[in-house]
C-alpha positions, 0 to 999 in steps of 0.5 A: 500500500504505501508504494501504491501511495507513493506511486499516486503522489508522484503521478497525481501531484508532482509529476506534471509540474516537476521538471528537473530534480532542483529545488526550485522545481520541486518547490513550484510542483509542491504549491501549484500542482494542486491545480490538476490533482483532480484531473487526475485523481478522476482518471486514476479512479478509473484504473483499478491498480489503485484503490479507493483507500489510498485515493482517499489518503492522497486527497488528505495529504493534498488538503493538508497542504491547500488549507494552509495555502488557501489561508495565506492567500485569505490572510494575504486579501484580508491584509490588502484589503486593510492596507487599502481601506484603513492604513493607507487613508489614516496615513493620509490623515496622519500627515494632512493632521501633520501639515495642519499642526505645522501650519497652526503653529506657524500661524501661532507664531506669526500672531504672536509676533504682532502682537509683540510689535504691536506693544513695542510701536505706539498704540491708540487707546480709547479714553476708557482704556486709559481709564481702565489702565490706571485704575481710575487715576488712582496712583499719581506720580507727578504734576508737569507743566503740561499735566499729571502723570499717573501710573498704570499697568497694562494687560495682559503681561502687567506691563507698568506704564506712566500716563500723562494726562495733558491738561485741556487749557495747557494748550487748547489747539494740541500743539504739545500732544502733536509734538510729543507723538511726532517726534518720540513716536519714531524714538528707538534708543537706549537713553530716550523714554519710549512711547508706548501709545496715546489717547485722543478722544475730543479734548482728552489727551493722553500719552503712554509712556515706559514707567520709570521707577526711579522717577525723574533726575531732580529728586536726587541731585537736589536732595540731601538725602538721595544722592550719587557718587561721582562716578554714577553722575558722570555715568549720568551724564554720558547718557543724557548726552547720548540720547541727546546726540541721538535726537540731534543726528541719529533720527531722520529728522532732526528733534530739538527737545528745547526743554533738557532739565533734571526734572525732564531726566527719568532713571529706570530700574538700573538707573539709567537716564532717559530723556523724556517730555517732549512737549516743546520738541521740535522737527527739523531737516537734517544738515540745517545748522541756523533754527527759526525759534 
């Protein structure tokens, strides 16, 4: 019997596909001859040299080895059908999610930085706003010829400011508050007060500058009480005379500020002097050396 068996495996299931004794022919045979073992097995039922029995075995053996075939190609579909239907479009969602992230925050960034330059270049506040910022005109610093200076904070960020509130008989067709925004609006230096915005709503005029901690020059230099050493007042004066040069020759436009005193010099933090109440400030073209007063 199992030469019978041997007999119809080789003539039913290899003998057709194998063409050479190499591997590769025998591998080939071994998964493709399938396709013409019932053919066969028909025409060796007819013959009587083979019996039902060992037909029957061959037909085992064959199943044993197309169950695992056919589940490999079901398996190999079903994983086609995945890559096709749901890896490939949640790769594509993936990278469109990608690409929309990157952009947002692409986006992010861009508006923040307007945002930083719209703090850093003068901005227009409504007079609710400067009412808002300082608190109802809680905390005054100081009284100037022009007006009173209160302190304030901004939002978000609690940025400290000084708002000086220019008085509406200090000068009825707005010369100073003209003159203090044309002419600081356009200052960038280290040794002259930033203007951080301004109010102009009817009479009520407001101007927005960086807060000073320290106050103005006077209050040290004709105190008994507060004063410096040579050394910082020397430091002092170097740079109100930079910020004063800067006026003169580092703008486009020439800035007369026609009113330098100790009282118009406030220290920040480090006490570093900067020049500041520009009310009486001039503009003139760059190169002129003889001024009409």
């Amino acid at each position: 019997m199992p030469q019978q068996y041997n007999q119809v495996i080789t003539e039913c299931y290899f003998k057709e596909q194998i063409s050479d004794a190499s591997i590769v022919s025998w591998t080939r045979a071994f998964f493709w001859s399938e396709m013409h073992f019932y053919q066969c097995v028909t025409y060796k039922s007819y013959n009587p040299y083979y019996t039902t029995q060992s037909i029957l075995v061959v037909i085992a053996i064959l199943s044993s080895i197309a169950i695992p075939k056919f589940l490999f190609a079901y398996l190999s579909t079903c994983w086609a059908v995945l890559c096709r239907f749901l890896l490939a479009p949640l790769a594509v969602w993936i990278f469109l999610a990608y690409k929309y992230w990157k952009t947002i925050i692409i986006i992010d960034a861009v508006e923040k930085f307007l945002r930083i330059q719209q703090m850093i270049g003068p901005m227009r506040y409504a007079y609710t706003d400067i009412v808002a910022v300082t608190s109802h005109f809680r905390d005054k610093l100081g009284q100037g010829g022009y007006g009173s200076v209160y302190k304030g904070v901004l939002l978000p960020g609690d940025v400290h400011v000084a708002v000086k509130m220019l008085e509406g008989n200090s000068n009825c067709n707005g010369e100073d508050f003209i003159s203090e925004v044309s002419t600081i609006g356009r200052i960038h230096h280290v040794n002259v007060v930033r203007l951080v915005g301004f109010c102009s709503e009817e009479m009520r005029r407001a101007i927005v500058y960086e807060y000073m901690p320290h106050g103005s020059l006077d209050k040290y230099i004709f105190s008994p009480e507060k004063s410096f050493s040579w050394d910082k007042l020397n430091e002092i004066a170097l740079g109100i005379a930079r910020g004063i040069n800067y006026l003169h020759q580092g703008c486009d436009m020439q800035i007369m500020h026609f009113d330098i005193k100790p009282h118009n010099i406030l220290l920040d933090s480090n006490f570093v002097p900067k020049v500041a109440d520009f009310g009486l400030a001039k503009l003139y073209p760059r190169g002129e050396t003889v001024l009409c007063l």
